[in-house]
Every structure is written in structure tokens, then in C-alpha cells.
C-alpha positions as CSV (number, residue, x, y, z in Angstrom):
1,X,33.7,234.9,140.7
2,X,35.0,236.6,143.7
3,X,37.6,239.5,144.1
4,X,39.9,237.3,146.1
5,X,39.5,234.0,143.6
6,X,40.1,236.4,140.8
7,X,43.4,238.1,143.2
8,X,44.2,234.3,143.3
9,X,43.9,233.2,140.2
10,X,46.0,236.0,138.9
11,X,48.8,235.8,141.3
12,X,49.1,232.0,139.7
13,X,48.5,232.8,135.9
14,X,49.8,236.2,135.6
15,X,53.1,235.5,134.6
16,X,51.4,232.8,131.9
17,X,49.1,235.9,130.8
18,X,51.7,238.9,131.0
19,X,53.8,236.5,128.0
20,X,50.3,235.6,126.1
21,X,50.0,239.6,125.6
22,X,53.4,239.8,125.1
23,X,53.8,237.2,122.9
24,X,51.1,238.6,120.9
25,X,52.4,242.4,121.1
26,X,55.6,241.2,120.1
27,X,53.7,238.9,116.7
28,X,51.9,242.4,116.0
29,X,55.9,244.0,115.8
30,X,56.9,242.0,113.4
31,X,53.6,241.9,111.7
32,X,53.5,245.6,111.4
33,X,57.6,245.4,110.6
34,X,56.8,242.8,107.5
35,X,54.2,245.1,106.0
36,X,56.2,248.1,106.4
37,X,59.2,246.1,104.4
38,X,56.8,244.8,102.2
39,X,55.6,248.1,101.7
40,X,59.0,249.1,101.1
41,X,60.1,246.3,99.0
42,X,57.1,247.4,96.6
43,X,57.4,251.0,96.4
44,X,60.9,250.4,95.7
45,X,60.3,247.5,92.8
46,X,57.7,250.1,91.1
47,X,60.2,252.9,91.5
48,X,62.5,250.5,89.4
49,X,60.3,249.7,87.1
50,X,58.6,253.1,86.3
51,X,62.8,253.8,85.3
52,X,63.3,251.1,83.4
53,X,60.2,252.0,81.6
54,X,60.8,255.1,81.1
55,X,64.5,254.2,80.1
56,X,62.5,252.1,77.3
57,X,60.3,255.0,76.4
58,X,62.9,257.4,75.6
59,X,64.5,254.4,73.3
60,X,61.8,254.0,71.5
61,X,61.6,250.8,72.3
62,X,57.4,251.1,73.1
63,X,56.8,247.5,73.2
64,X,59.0,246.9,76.2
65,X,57.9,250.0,77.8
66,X,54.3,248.8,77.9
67,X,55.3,245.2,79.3
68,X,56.7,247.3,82.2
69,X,54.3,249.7,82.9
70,X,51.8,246.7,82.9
71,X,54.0,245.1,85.5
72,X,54.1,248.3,87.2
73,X,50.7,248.2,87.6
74,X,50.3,244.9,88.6
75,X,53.0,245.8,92.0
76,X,50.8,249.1,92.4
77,X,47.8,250.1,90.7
78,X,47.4,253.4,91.9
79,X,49.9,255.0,89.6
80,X,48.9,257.9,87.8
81,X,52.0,258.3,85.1
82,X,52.0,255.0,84.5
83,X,48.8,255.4,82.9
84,X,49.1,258.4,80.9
85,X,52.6,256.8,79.8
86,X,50.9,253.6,78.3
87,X,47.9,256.2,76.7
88,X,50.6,258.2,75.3
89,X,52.7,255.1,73.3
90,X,49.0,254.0,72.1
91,X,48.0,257.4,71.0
92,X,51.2,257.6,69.3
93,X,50.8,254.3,67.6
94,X,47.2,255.5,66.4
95,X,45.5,252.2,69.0
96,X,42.7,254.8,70.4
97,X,40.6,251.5,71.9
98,X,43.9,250.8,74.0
99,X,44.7,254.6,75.1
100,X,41.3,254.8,76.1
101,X,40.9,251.4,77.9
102,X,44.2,251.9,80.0
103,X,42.7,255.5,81.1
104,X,39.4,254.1,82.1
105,X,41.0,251.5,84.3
106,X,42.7,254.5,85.6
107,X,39.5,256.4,86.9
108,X,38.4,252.4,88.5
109,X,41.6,252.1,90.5
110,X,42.4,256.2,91.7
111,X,40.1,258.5,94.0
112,X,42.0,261.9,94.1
113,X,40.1,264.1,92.3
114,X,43.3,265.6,90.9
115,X,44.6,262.3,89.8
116,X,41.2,261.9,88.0
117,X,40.9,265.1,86.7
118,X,44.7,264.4,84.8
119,X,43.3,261.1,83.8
120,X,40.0,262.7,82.1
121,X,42.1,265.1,80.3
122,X,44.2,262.2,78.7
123,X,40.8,260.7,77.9
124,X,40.2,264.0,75.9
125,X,42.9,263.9,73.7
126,X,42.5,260.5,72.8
127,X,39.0,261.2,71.6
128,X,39.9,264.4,69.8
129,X,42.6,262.5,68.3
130,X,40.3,259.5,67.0
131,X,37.5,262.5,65.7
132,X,35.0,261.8,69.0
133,X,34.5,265.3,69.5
134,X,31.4,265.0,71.7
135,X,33.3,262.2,73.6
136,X,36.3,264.6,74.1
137,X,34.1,267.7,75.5
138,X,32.6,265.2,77.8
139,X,35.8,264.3,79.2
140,X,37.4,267.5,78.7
141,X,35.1,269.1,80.9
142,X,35.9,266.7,83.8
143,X,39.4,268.2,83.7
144,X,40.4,270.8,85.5
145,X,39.0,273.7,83.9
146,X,41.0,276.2,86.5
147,X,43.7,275.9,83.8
148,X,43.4,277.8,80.6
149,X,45.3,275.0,78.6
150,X,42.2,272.6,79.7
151,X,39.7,275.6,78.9
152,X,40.8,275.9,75.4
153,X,40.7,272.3,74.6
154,X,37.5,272.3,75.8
155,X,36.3,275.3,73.5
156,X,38.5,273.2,70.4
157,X,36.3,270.3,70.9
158,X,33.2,272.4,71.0
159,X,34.0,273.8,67.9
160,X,35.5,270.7,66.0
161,X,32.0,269.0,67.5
162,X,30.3,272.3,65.6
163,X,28.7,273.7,68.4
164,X,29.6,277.4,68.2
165,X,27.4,278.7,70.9
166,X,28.9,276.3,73.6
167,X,32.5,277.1,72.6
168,X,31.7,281.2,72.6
169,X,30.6,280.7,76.1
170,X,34.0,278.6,77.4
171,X,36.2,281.5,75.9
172,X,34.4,284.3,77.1
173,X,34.9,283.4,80.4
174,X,39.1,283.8,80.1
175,X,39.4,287.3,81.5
176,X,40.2,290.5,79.9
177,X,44.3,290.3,81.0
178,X,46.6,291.3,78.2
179,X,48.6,288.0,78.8
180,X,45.5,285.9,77.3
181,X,47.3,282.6,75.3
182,X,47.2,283.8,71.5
183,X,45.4,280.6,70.5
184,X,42.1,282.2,72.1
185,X,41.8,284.3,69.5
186,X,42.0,282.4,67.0
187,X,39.5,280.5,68.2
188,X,37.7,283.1,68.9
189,X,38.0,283.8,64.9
190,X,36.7,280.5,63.8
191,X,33.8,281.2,66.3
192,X,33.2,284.4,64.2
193,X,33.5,282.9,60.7
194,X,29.6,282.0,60.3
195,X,28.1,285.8,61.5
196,X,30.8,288.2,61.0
197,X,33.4,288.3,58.7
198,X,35.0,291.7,59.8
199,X,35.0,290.0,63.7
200,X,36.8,287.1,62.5
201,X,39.7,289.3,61.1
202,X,39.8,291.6,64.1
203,X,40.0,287.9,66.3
204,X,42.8,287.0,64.0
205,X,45.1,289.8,63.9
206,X,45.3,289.9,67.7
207,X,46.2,286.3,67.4
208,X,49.1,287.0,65.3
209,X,50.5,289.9,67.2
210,X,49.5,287.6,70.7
211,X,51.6,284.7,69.2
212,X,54.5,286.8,67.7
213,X,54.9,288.6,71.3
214,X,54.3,285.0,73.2
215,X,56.8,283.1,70.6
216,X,54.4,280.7,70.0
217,X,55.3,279.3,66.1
218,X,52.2,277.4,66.1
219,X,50.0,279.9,66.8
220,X,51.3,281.9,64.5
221,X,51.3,279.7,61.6
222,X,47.9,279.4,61.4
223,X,47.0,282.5,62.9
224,X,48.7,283.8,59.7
225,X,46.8,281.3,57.1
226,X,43.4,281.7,58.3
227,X,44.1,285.7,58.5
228,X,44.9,285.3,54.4
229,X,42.0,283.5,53.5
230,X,39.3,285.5,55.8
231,X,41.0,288.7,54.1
232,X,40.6,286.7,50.6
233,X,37.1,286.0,51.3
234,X,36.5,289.5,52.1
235,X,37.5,290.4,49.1
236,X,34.9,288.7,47.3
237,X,32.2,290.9,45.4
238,X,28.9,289.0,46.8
239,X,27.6,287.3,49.8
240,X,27.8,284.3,48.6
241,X,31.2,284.1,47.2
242,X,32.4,285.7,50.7
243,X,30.5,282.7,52.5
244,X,31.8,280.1,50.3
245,X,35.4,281.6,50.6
246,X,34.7,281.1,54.9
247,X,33.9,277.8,53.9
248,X,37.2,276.9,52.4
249,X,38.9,278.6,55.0
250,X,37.4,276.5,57.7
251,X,38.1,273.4,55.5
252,X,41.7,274.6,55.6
253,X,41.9,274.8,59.2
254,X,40.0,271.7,59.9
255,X,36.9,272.3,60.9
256,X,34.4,270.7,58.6
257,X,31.4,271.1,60.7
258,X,31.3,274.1,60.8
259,X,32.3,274.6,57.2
260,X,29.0,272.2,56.7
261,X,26.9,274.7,58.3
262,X,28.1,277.7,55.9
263,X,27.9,275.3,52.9
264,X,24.4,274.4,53.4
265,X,22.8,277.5,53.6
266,X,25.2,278.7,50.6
267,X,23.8,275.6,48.7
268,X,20.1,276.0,50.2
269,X,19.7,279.3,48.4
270,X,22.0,278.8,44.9
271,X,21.7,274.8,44.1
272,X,23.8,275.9,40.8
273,X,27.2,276.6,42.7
274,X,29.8,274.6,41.6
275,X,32.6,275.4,44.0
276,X,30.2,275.2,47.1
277,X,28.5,272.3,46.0
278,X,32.0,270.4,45.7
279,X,33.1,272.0,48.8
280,X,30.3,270.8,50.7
281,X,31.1,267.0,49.5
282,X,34.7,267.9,50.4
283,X,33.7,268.9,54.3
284,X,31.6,265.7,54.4
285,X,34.3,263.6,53.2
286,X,36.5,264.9,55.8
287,X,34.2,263.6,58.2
288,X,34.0,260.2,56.8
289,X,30.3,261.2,56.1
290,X,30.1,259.3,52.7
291,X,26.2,258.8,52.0
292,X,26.0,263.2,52.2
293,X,28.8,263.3,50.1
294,X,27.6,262.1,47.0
295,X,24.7,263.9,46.4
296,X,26.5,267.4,46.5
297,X,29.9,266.4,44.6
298,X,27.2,264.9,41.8
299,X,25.9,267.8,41.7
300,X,29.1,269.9,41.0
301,X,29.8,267.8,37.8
302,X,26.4,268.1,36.6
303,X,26.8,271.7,36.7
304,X,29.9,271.7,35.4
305,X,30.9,268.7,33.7
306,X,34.9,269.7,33.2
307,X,35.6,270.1,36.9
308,X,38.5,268.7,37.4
309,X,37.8,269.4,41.0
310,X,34.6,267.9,41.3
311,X,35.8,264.7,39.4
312,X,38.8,264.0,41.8
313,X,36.8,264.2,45.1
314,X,34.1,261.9,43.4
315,X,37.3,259.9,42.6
316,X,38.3,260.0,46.5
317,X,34.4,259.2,47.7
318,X,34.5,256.1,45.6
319,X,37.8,254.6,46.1
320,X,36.7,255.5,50.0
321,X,33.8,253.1,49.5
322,X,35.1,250.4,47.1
323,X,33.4,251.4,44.0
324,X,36.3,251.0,42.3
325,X,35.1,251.1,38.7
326,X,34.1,254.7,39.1
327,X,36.8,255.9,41.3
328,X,39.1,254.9,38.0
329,X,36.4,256.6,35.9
330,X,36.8,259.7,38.2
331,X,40.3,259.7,38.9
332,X,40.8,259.3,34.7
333,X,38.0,262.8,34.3
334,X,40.0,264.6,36.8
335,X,43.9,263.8,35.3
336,X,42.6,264.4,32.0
337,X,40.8,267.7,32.3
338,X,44.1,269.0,35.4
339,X,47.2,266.9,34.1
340,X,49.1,269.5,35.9
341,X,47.8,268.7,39.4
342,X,50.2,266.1,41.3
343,X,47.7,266.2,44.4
344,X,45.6,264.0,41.9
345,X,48.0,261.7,40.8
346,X,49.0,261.0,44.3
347,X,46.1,260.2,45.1
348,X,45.0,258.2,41.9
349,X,48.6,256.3,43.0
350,X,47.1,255.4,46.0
351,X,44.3,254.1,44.9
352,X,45.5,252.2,42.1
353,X,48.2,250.8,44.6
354,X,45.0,249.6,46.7
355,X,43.3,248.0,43.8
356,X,47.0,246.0,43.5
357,X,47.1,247.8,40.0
358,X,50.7,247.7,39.8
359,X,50.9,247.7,35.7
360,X,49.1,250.9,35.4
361,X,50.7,252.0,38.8
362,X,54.2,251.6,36.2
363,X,52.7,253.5,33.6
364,X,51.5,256.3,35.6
365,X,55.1,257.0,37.3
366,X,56.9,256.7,34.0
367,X,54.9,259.3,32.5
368,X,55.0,261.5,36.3
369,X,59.2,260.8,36.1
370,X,59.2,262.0,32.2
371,X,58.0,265.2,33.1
372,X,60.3,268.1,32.8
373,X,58.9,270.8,35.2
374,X,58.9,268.4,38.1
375,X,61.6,269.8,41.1
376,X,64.4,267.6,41.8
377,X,62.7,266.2,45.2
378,X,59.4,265.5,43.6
379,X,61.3,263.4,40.8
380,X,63.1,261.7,43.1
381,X,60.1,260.6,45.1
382,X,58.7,259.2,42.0
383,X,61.6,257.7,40.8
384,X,61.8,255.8,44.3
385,X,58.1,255.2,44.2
386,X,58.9,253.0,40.7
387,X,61.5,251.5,42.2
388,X,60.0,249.8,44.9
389,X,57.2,248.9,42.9
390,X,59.8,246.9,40.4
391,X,61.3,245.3,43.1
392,X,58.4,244.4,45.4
393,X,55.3,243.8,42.6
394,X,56.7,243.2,39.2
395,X,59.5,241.0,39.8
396,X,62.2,243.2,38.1
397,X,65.2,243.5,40.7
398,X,67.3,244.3,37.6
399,X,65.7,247.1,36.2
400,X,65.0,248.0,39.9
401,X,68.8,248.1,40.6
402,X,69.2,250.1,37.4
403,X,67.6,253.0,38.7
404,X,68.7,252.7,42.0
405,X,72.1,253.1,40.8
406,X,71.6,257.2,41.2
407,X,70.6,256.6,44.9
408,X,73.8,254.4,46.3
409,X,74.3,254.0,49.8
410,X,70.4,254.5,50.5
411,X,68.1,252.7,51.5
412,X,66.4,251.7,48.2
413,X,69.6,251.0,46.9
414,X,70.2,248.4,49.5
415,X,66.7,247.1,49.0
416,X,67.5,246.5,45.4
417,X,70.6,244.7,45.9
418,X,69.4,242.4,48.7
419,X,67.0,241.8,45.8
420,X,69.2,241.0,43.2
421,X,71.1,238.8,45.6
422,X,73.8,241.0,47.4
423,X,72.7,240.8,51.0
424,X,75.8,240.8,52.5
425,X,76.4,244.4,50.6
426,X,72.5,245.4,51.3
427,X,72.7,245.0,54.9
428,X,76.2,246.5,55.2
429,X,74.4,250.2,54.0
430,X,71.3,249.5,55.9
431,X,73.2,249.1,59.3
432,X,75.1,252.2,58.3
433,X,71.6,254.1,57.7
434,X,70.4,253.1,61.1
435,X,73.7,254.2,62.6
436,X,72.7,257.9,61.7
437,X,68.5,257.7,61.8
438,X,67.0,254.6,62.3
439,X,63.4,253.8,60.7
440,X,60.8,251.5,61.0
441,X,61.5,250.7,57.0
442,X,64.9,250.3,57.7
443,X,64.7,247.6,60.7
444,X,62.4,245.7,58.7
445,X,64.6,246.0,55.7
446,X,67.2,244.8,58.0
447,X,65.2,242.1,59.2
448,X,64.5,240.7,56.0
449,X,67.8,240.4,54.9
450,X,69.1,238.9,58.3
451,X,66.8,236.3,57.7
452,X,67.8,235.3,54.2
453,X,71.4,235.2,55.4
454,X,69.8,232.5,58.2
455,X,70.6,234.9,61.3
456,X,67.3,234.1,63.0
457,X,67.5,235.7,66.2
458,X,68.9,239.0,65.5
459,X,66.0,239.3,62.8
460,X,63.5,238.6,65.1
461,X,65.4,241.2,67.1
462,X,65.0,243.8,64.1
463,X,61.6,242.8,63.3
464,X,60.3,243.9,67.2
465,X,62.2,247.2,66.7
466,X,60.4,247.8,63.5
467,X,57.0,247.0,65.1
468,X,58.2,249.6,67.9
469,X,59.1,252.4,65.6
470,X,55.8,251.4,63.1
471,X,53.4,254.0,63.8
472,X,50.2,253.0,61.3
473,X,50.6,249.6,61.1
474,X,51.7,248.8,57.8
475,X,54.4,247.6,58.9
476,X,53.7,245.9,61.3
477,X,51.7,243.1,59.3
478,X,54.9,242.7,57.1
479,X,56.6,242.0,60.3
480,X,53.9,239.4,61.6
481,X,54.1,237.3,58.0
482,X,58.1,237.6,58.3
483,X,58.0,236.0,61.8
484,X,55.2,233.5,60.9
């Protein structure tokens, strides 16, 4: 085409074109306008909702506060707190799967490295809380290790995973300032445990003067308790006795793996001790390692048929693994030959209340409530205990509300009349209780009754906030077959 038919054709279509392109300049205006308000609009909603949900947290009320962070999400998943949020109410409700799920979909949707390196961190905890140690120095070592809070968690998994060498390494690397964190040396103590006694104690007594002159109670706590039992096993005449004491004193502060690798070699070299035998079968339990339990606990009976000791973590291992004829057998051995020890009856309590042995469950907290040298709190914890088992198991809401005459205006006491018919009384004192500390007990207790006296919906209403507050579960299913 020509210059002067294009000239032409312009000077007729021009004004047709100039509104075309200013038509369509105007459409990309309000194009660009809408998404900017919708942009708006949405960091606005998500800024609501990230209050609200955090307006639920602080109540408690965790079951709403997910259902909102999930909806945050769905306006905006880029959101860094409102994953760690959701991570935290699982890990506080013991649901590791969940914590970790929600975190994972975290490092899918966000691509700062920052946001990422927050998000592994979270991941960390969650796997040191379910016992995934390797899992947890995996992630912890995605986190940022600039910090020394992040360094040290690293080294604790390390060393909760049993792998001294690589935990030695992570705290050597804090420099030599004199405003270290205190908890480095202990750590650096439980490090020393398995080569050098006399190290260990030097590591610990910096950590208790570090955690005194930092005010940290924590550190100092068990700064102080493992300081007593190094010093204990230092006291010990032989080698042996010194590396069995280690043992117990990396029992005490957790650490079973590494207790495992003391008791071996202890074990390896004098198959006839007792103690280390049991304690060995004791650091395996603790790790859920049942199979390498039983061989070394076994063993600490042969040797010594009357350990009481012996016989009660046998008791445990077999209860644990639903050999429940010789967990009684065991938990019988150990009461009989220690009938002092209430860490035994406890636990023979548990078990028998497992087995749904309620009879001799009775018979074993008469005798535990008969007993003279008990304090006042552990009678009263007894006396509760048979209480609730009257009322709940043997069909006794009389001689339930007998004893609970001692306790009015608590908790069991209102149990045990809503039992023997008084609800209206019963829930009065429960909705008094929850006035001054409210419990996930109490809002099921509440629950229950509301139902009997046919108020549906605000027992439903009690039931959600005992599922909220319910942090193992338990009560939880007693919820679900109330709302069934």
C-alpha cells in the first residue's frame, strides 16, 4: 500500500482507531483497577481472618482456630504464620502426622528461603517431639543455622539420635564469647559422659553458673540434676560402677541412646550385673525397642531373682506388648518383694485399668488408701481414683457419693451426684469450676449432664470445648460416643 492510500485511509479511520486504543486502554484501567481491589479485598479478608484466628487461639478454642487458618489459606496460600499456627495446635494436641503435613504444604506453596528456613525448623520440632530424631537433624539443619537457638537444636537431635561425634562438631563451632547460652554446656556434658567423666563435670558446672548468671530456670534445673548424679557416679569405687552410674544419669535426662551405648559395653564385659542389665532393658524400653528389651531385663531376674526392679520393668515390657498374663505375674513379683514403692502400683493401676480389671483395680486402692504413711495429696489422689472407678465401672453411685462427701463442691463430687441423680445440683458446681479454671474433664462432665437434663445444643456446645481443651485424646472418643 502506498504512503498517500495509507495518509488516506487514516485521515478516514483515525478517529475510529484513536477510540479502539482508547477503548481498550481505558478496559486495561479498570482491569488493572479490579485486580488491585481484588488484591485488596483479599489481603484484607486474610488479615481478618489471621485475627479471628488468632482471637480463637488464645481462647483455646483450637478447633475453630484451624477451620480459619484453613480458610486463610484457601484466600492466600503464601502465609507463613498461618502454617506454623496450625503446626503448633497439632503439636500441642500430640497429631504429629497433621503438624507435619500442614508444614510440608508450606515448603510446596513458599520460595523465600527465609520463609522456608522457619518452616523446616517447625518441621524439627515436630519430629523431635514424635522421637524421629534423624528426621529432626535432617530438617533442623535446613534451618537457619546463623542462630545459636537453631544450632543447639541441631546438636540436641544429634545427640537424642546418639551420634556424639556429629553433635561435638555443631557445638564446637559456637565461639569462645563469655555470653555462650548455658544450655551449651550442658550439652556439651552429655557429649562427655561416654569418655570423660571429670569433662562432663567441668561442662556442667559452667552450665550452672552460665544459667544462674543468664536466669535461665530451665537450664539450671537440669544443669543441677545431672551435676549430682555425674558427681554420684564419680564417686563410685570401680569403672564399671562409675559407667553404669553415667548410664542412669543419661536415662535421667533422656537420652537412652546414648545410655545404650555405655550399657552395652558395661554388659559386654560383666554379663552378671544386675543393675546394668535392668538398666539396659530400661533405656530400650524408653525407646519403644521391645524385642532388645527382654533379653537384658531377663537377665537381671535370673541373676537376681528378688529384684523388685527388674520384675516391674519386665511388668512394664509386657503390659507394653499385651502379654498380659505375665505383666500381672511381674507386676505381683515386683509389689510383693517393694510394697513400699507407689511408682509400681501406679503403674500396676494402669495396667490393670487397661485389662478393664476394675475388681482388683478396687482392691488395690483400698489397700493404697488404708496406708498410714501416705501424705495427704497422695491419699487424696487415690481416694479420687476409687471414686471414679465406683461411679464409672462398678455401678456404685452410692458408695461413690459416700466418699465424695469429703470433696464437696469438686468436681468428683458433682460427678457423683449427677450419678446418683442430682444433675441439676452436679452441674450447678461444675459451671462454678469452669468459672475459675476450666478443663477438658470438666466440659465433658458438663456435657454429659446437659444432655441428661435434654439441653441438646448447649451439650454439643460443651462437648466441642472438651474436644478443644483434650490434649491425648481420651477424651475425645468419650465425646464422639456422647454425640453419636
Amino acid at each position: 500500500m502506498s504512503r498517500q492510500k495509507i495518509f488516506s485511509w487514516l485521515q478516514q479511520n483515525g478517529g475510529r482507531l484513536l477510540a479502539s486504543l482508547g477503548g481498550i486502554a481505558l478496559l486495561i484501567i479498570i482491569l488493572v483497577s479490579i485486580r488491585q481491589g481484588l488484591l485488596h479485598l483479599t489481603r484484607r479478608r486474610t488479615s481478618e481472618l489471621l485475627n479471628q484466628a488468632q482471637s480463637a487461639l488464645n481462647a483455646k478454642e483450637y478447633s475453630k482456630a484451624v477451620s480459619l487458618y484453613k480458610l486463610t489459606l484457601d484466600y492466600n496460600p503464601n502465609l507463613l504464620p498461618a502454617y506454623q499456627k496450625m503446626a503448633e495446635i497439632y503439636l500441642l494436641k500430640n497429631k504429629y502426622s497433621e503438624a507435619e503435613n500442614i508444614l510440608l504444604k508450606g515448603l510446596c506453596y513458599l520460595k523465600d528461603p527465609a520463609e522456608k528456613a522457619h518452616l523446616n525448623l517447625n518441621l524439627g520440632k515436630v519430629a523431635m517431639a514424635a522421637h524421629n530424631y534423624s528426621a529432626a537433624a535432617i530438617y533442623f539443619s535446613q534451618a537457619d543455622l546463623n542462630l545459636a537457638e537453631n544450632k543447639l537444636f541441631l546438636a540436641k537431635a544429634y545427640l537424642k539420635e546418639g551420634e556424639i561425634s556429629k553433635a561435638k562438631e555443631i557445638l564446637e563451632e559456637f565461639p569462645q564469647t563469655d555470653d555462650k547460652p548455658a544450655c551449651i554446656y550442658y550439652y556439651k556434658a552429655l557429649a562427655s559422659i561416654l569418655t570423660n567423666l571429670n569433662s562432663s563435670l567441668s561442662f556442667i558446672f559452667l552450665s550452672h553458673e552460665k544459667s544462674i548468671e543468664q536466669s535461665d530456670s530451665a537450664c539450671s534445673t537440669t544443669s543441677t540434676r545431672l551435676k549430682n548424679n555425674i558427681e554420684e557416679a564419680l564417686s563410685r569405687n570401680n569403672e564399671l560402677d562409675k559407667k553404669t552410674f553415667a548410664a542412669y544419669a543419661l536415662l535421667q535426662e533422656d537420652y537412652p541412646n546414648l545410655a545404650t551405648k555405655i550399657l552395652k559395653e558395661v554388659t559386654l564385659e560383666n554379663p552378671e550385673y544386675r543393675d546394668a542389665q535392668a538398666l539396659l532393658g530400661a533405656a530400650f524400653l524408653s525407646l519403644q525397642d521391645y524385642e532388645n528389651a527382654k533379653t537384658p531385663l531377663k537377665k537381671s531376674v535370673e541373676i537376681d531373682p528378688n529384684y523388685a526392679y527388674g520384675h516391674y520393668l519386665l511388668g512394664q515390657l509386657y503390659s507394653q506388648t499385651n502379654n498380659n498374663e505375665s505383666a500381672q505375674q511381674e507386676f505381683q513379683a515386683a509389689l510383693n518383694l517393694a510394697p513400699d514403692k507407689l511408682s509400681y502400683y501406679d503403674a500396676y493401676l494402669e495396667f490393670l485399668e487397661k485389662q478393664k480389671a476394675y475388681p482388683d483395680m478396687e482392691n488395690t486402692l483400698k489397700q493404697l488408701t488404708a496406708r498410714e504413711e501416705l501424705s495427704a495429696a497422695q491419699r487424696k489422689s487415690y481416694e479420687i481414683k476409687l471414686i471414679y472407678l465406683y461411679l464409672d465401672h462398678l455401678s456404685n453411685a452410692q458408695k461413690g457419693l459416700d466418699l465424695a462427701q469429703k470433696y464437696q463442691d469438686s468436681e468428683v463430687y458433682a460427678w457423683a451426684l449427677y450419678k446418683n441423680k442430682q444433675s441439676n445440683n452436679a452441674l450447678e458446681i461444675i459451671q462454678t469450676l469452669l468459672e475459675k479454671s476450666p478443663t477438658a474433664w470438666l466440659y465433658y462432665h458438663q456435657g454429659v449432664i446437659l444432655k441428661s437434663l435434654g439441653r441438646t445444643t448447649a451439650a454439643q456446645e460443651s462437648f466441642q470445648r472438651a474436644v478443644d481443651l483434650d490434649l491425648d485424646g481420651q477424651i475425645t472418643k468419650l465425646c464422639d460416643n456422647e454425640l453419636r
